[in-house]
C-alpha positions in Angstrom: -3.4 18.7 -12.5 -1.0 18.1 -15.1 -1.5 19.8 -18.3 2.3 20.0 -19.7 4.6 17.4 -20.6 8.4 17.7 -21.1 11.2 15.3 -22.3 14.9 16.3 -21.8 17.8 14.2 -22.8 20.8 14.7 -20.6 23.9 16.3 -23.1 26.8 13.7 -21.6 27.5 10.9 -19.6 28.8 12.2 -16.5 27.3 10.7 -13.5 28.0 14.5 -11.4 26.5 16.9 -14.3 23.7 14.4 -14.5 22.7 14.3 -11.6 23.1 18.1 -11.2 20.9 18.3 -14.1 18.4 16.6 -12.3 18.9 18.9 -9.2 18.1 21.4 -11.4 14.9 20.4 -13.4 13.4 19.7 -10.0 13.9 23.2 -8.9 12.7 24.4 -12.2 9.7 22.2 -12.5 6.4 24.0 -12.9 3.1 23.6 -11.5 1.1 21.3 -13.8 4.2 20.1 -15.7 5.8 16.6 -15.7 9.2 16.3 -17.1 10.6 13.4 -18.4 14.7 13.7 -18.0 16.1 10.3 -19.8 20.4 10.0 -19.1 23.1 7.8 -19.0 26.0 7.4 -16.9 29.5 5.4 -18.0 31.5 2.9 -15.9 29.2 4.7 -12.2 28.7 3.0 -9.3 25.7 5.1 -7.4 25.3 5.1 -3.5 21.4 5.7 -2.2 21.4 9.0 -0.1 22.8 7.0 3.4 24.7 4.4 2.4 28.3 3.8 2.9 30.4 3.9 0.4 32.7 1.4 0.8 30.7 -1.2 2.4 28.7 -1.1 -1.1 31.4 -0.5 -3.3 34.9 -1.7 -4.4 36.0 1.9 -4.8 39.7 0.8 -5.4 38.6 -1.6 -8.8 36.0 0.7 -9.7 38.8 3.9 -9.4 41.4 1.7 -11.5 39.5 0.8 -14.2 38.5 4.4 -14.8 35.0 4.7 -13.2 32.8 7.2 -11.2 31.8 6.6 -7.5 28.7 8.9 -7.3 25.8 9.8 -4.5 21.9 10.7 -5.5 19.6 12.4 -3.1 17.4 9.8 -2.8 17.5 6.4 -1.0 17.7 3.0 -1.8 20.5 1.0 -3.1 23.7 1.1 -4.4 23.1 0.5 -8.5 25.7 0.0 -11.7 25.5 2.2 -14.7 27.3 1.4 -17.9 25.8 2.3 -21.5 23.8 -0.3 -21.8 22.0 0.8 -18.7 18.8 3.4 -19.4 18.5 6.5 -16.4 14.4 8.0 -16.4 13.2 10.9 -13.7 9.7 11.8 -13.3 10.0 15.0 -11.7 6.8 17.2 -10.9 5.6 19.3 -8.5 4.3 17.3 -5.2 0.7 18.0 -5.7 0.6 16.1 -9.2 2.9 13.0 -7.9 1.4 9.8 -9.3 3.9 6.9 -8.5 1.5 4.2 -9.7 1.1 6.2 -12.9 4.8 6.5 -13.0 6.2 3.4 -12.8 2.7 2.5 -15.2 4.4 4.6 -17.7 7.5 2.0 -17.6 5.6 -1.2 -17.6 3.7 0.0 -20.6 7.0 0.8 -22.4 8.5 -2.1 -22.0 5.0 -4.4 -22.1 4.7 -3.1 -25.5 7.9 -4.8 -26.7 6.6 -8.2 -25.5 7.8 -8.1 -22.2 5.3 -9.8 -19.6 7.0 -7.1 -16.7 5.4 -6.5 -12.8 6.3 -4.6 -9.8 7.4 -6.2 -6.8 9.1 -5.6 -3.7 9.5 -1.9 -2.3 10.7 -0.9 -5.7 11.5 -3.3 -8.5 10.6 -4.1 -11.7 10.9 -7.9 -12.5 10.4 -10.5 -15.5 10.0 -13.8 -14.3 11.5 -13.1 -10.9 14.4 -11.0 -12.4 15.1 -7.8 -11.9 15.6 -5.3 -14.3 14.5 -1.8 -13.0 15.0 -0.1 -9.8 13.3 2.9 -8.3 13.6 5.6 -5.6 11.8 8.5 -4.8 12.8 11.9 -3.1 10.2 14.6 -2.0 11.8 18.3 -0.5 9.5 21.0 -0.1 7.0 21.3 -3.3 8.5 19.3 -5.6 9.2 15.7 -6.3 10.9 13.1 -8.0 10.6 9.4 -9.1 13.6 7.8 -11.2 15.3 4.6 -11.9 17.3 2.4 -14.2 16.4 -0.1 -16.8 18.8 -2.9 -17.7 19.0 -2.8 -21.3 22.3 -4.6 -22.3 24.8 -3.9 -19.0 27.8 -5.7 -18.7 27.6 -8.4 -15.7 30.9 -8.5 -15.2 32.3 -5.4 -13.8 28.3 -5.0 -12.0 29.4 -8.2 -9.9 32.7 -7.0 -9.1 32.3 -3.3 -7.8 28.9 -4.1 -5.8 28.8 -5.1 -2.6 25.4 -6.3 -1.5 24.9 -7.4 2.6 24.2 -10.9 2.4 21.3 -10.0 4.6 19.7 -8.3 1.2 20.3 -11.3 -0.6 19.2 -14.1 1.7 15.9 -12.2 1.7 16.0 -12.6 -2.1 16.2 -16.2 -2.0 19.5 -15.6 -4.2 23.5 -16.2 -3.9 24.7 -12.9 -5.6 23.4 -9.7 -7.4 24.7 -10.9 -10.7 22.3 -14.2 -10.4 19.4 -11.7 -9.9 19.4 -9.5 -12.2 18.7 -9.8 -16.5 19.2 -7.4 -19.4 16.2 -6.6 -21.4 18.0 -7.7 -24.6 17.9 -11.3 -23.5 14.2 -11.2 -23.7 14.1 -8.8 -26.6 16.6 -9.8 -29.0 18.2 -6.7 -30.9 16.6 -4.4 -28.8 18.8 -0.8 -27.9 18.6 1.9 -25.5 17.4 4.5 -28.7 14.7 2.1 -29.2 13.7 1.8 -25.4 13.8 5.5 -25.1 11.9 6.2 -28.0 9.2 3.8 -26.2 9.3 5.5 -23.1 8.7 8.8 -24.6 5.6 7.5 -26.2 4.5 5.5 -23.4 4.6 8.7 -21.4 2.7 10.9 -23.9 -0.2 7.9 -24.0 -0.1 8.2 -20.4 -1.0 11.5 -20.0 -2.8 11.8 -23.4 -1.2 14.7 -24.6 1.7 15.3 -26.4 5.7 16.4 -24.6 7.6 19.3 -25.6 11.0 19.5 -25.8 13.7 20.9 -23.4 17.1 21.4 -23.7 20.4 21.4 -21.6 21.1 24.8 -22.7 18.2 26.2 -20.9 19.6 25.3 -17.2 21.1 27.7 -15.6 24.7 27.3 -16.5 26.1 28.5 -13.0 23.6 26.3 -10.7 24.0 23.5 -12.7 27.9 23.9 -12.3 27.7 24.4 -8.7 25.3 21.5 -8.4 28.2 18.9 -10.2 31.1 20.2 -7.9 29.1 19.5 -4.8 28.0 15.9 -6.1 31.6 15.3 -6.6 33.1 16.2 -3.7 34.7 13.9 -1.6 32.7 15.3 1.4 28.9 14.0 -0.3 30.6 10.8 -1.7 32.1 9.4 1.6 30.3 11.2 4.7 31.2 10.8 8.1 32.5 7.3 7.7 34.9 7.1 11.1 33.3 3.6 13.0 32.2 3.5 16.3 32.3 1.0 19.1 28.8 -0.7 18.4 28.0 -1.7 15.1 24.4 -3.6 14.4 23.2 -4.8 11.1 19.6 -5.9 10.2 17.1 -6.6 7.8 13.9 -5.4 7.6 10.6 -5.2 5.8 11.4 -1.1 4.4 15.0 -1.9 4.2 18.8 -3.4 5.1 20.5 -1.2 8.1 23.5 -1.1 9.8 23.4 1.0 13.1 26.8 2.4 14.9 26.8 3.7 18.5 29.0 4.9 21.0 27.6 5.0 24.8 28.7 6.3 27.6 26.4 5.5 30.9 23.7 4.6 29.5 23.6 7.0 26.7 24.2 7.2 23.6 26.9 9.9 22.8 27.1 9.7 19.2 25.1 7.4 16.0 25.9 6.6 12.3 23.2 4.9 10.5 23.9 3.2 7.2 20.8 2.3 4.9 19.0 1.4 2.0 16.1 2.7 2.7 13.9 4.8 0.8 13.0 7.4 3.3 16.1 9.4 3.1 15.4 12.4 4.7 14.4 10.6 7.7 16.9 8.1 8.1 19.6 10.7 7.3 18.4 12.9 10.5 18.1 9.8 12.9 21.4 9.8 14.0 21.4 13.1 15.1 18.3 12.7 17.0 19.6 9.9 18.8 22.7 11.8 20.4 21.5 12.0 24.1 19.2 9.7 24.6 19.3 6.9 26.9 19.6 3.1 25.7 15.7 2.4 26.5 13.3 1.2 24.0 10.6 3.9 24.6 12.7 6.6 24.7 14.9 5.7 21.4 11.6 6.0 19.8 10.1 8.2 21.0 13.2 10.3 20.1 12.4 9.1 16.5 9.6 9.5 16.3 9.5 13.3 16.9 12.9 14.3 16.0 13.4 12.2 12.4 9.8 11.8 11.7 10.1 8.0 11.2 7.0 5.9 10.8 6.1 4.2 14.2 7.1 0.9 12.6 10.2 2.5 11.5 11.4 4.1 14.7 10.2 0.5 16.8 13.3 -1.5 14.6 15.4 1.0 14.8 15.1 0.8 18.8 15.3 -2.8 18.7 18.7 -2.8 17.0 20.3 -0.2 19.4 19.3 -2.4 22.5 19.2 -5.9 21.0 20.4 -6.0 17.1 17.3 -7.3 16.3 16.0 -7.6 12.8 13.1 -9.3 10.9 13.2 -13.1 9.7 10.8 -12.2 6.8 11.6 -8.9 5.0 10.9 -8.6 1.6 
C-alpha cells in the first residue's frame, strides 16, 4: 500500500544521466513509496529495449546535427525528445503497481487543462485520434516502472526526419507517416509550457493518491552508481547490440507489436536468431533468441522452446513460430 509520495526533477538534459537516474530511483524505491521522476532530454532519439538502431533511426542526421542516440530498458518504440517534449516515471515497488492509476494520473493532468484525452492502443494517449503520449513499462525483480512522454510543443521537423517507422506500424494506423499522427499539446492548449504541465502533473499525482509528495533531489543518488549507470547507457555496446544480419530476415505485424525475426539454419535447425521489436515485453523478447538456438524449424517445437525458455505468452510464442516457418503476421493488429 502506498503511503509516501515523491517528486524528483532530473538536474540536466542528458538522455544517459537521465536515464541512469532513473536506473537508480528504481533500485532505491521503497516499499509503500511512489516516486514521481519528471526529465527532459535535448535533440534524443530513444530505442525500446530490442530494437535496432538503425532500422529506427537516421543515426548519421541525428549525429550531425548534434543529437543523442540512446537505449531505455524497457520496450516499445523508438520516440523523439526535444525540449518541448515532457519525460514522467512512475516507479514503485511491484506489489503497489497500478498502471490504470498511473496513466489516470496523466489523463487527469492534462483533462484538467481542457483537453478531452483517452487511452488507446497497447499504450497511447490520444486527442481526437492523435497521439500525444506514449508509454512503456519494465518490471525486474521487486520493483517496477511506468514512464512516457507528453508532446508539449516538439519540433515536427527533425521528429520526421531521424525516425524510422516500419510501414507495417503505420498501415495498422490507418496513417502515411509518424509526423501525420502525432500533435503537440499546445495546439489544443494555446500558451501552454512544460512548467505549467509539470506543475499539473505534480498535482494531479498528489489528488491521486490523496496525500501530499515530498521532495527528492539529485544529490541524494549515489554519485558513483549513477555514474556507472550513464557510461553503460552510452556505450556503443547497449546502443547498437549484436546487429551483424543473418541469412533469413522476417518482418510482421502483430496485435502486441511490429517484429522483425533473423535466422540462420543449418539442416533443419536453427543455428543462430536476432529478433528486432517493439514490443513491450522486453525481457521476454530479449531472451527469445537465445532460446531458439538449436531447435528445429517445426511449429510445435519453436514454441514450445518459447514458451519455457523466454516465458512468452502462448499467443506470443504461436506468431513468433509462424514467422520462422512461414513469415506470417496478422491483417488486423492494433
Amino acid at each position: 500500500m502506498i503511503d509516501r509520495i515523491s517528486v524528483i526533477d532530473a538536474d540536466g538534459t542528458d538522455p544517459y544521466r537521465n536515464i541512469a537516474l532513473e536506473e537508480c530511483l528504481l533500485h532505491d524505491v521503497r516499499q509503500g513509496q511512489c516516486i514521481l521522476y519528471l526529465w527532459q532530454n535535448q535533440r534524443t532519439v530513444v530505442l525500446g529495449r530490442n530494437q535496432n538502431a538503425l532500422d529506427e533511426c537516421d543515426v548519421t542526421a541525428l549525429e550531425r546535427d548534434g543529437g543523442h542516440l540512446a537505449r531505455r530498458l524497457s520496450g516499445g518504440g523508438a520516440v523523439y525528445h526535444d525540449l518541448g517534449n515532457l519525460n514522467f516515471t512512475f516507479l514503485v515497488p511491484t506489489a503497489d503497481y497500478d498502471q490504470r492509476a498511473q496513466t489516470e494520473t496523466i489523463l487527469g493532468a492534462v483533462r484538467a487543462m481542457g483537453v478531452d484525452a483517452v487511452r488507446t492502443g497497447r499504450n497511447d494517449l490520444v486527442v481526437d485520434g492523435r497521439k500525444f503520449s506514449g508509454h512503456a513499462y519494465y518490471h525486474t525483480g521487486d520493483k517496477s516502472y511506468h514512464h512516457g512522454t507528453l508532446m508539449v510543443d516538439v519540433d515536427p521537423e527533425p521528429l520526421a526526419r531521424y525516425l524510422h517507422v516500419s510501414p507495417l506500424k503505420l498501415g495498422s494506423k490507418g496513417v502515411s507517416s509518424v509526423r501525420s499522427r502525432v500533435c503537440n499539446l499546445v495546439d489544443l492548449v494555446p500558451g501552454l509550457t512544460v512548467e505549467r504541465l509539470a506543475a499539473a502533473l505534480r498535482e494531479a499525482f498528489e489528488e491521486t493518491h490523496g496525500m501530499r509528495a515530498d521532495r527528492l533531489q539529485v544529490a541524494d543518488v549515489d554519485t558513483d552508481r549513477l555514474d556507472a549507470a550513464a557510461r553503460r547507457f552510452s556505450s556503443r555496446e547497449w546502443l547498437y547490440r549484436d546487429a551483424e544480419p543473418l541469412g533469413v530476415s522476417r518482418e510482421a505485424r502483430f496485435s502486441w507489436g511490429t517484429v522483425r525475426l533473423e535466422l540462420s539454419e543449418r539442416d533443419g535447425v536453427i543455428a543462430r536468431a536476432a529478433l528486432w521489436s517493439d514490443g513491450l515485453d522486453a525481457d521476454e523478447l530479449e531472451t527469445a533468441p537465445q532460446v531458439l538456438a538449436g531447435v528445429p524449424l517445426d511449429m510445435t517445437r519453436i514454441t514450445n522452446a518459447l514458451l519455457a525458455g523466454a516465458g512468452l505468452s502462448r499467443p506470443m510464442a504461436e506468431d513468433l513460430a509462424r514467422l520462422a516457418l512461414r513469415g506470417e503476421g496478422d491483417d488486423h493488429a492494433d
